[in-house]
C-alpha positions, 0 to 999 in steps of 0.5 A: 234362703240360707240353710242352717246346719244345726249341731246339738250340744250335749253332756254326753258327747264330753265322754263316760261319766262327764256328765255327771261330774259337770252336774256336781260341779254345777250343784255346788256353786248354785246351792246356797250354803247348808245354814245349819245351826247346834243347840248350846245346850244339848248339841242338837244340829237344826236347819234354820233360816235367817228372816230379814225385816226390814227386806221384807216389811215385817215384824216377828215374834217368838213362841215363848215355850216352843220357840216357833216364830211368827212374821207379821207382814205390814203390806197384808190387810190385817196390817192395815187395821193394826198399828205396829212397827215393822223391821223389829220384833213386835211389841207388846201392845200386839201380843194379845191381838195374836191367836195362840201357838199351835203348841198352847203357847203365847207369842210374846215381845220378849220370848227367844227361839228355842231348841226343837230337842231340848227346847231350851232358849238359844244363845244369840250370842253363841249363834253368832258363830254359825250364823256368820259361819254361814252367811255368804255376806260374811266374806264383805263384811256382814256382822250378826246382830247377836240378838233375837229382837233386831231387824233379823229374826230366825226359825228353826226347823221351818217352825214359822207362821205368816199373819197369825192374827186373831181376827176376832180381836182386830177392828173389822174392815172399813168398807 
């Protein structure tokens, strides 16, 4: 039988304070990039985060007066009592099957994120500039689609909602 001698590798044995710098050094290549957004408006700085659609078997709505987002998943059981089209934003034949916002709002077709200081409407187009900014894929050539109802939806702020359906609205379950 052969014996193994074992040596035990450490940070500590590289010297004072190696440690630590190793550690920083390794934040920085795993952390994905700060997706921080400002409001046209009132210069407010928001985190957001990118929702693609079409990844994801999905279609999202816009709270038209807070802005929240809402992602409708096309694999959940509701979806199979629904017909809607997924990798867009919804329609409006889908918007009274929707309970109401958390604010009293209604998700609508047609509303925009909105700014969670000022509350206005955001440019997608002046999105353009951080969103690319942030994007890893900028570098090879990923482009924004430059509005709020293309296969990319955002929320800001971790204001978004899964499956907000009104279940009292939809067809019951076949059995």
């Amino acid at each position: 039988m052969h014996k193994f001698k074992w040596r035990f590798w450490s940070r500590a044995s590289q010297g004072p304070g190696s440690a630590e710098q190793s550690n920083k050094r390794n934040e920085s290549t795993i952390k994905p990039p700060e997706t921080v957004g400002v409001c046209e408006a009132c210069g407010f700085h928001f985190h957001y985060r990118l929702i693609h659609n079409g990844f994801n078997d999905s279609a999202y709505a816009y709270c038209e007066s807070c802005g929240r987002t809402v992602v409708l998943d096309g694999w959940s059981e509701a979806a199979r009592r629904v017909r809607f089209r997924i990798h867009q934003q919804i329609e409006e034949a889908i918007e009274p099957l929707l309970k109401t916002c958390p604010c009293g709002g209604r998700f609508s077709h047609s509303a925009s994120p909105r700014c969670p200081s000022c509350n206005q409407e955001l440019s997608a187009e002046q999105a353009t500039d951080y969103i690319e900014r942030n994007a890893l894929g900028t570098a090879g050539g990923w482009r924004w689609q430059r509005s709020w109802d293309g296969v990319y939806c955002i929320a800001i702020e971790g204001r978004a909602l899964s499956n907000w359906w009104d279940e009292s609205k939809l067809e019951p379950p076949h059995a």
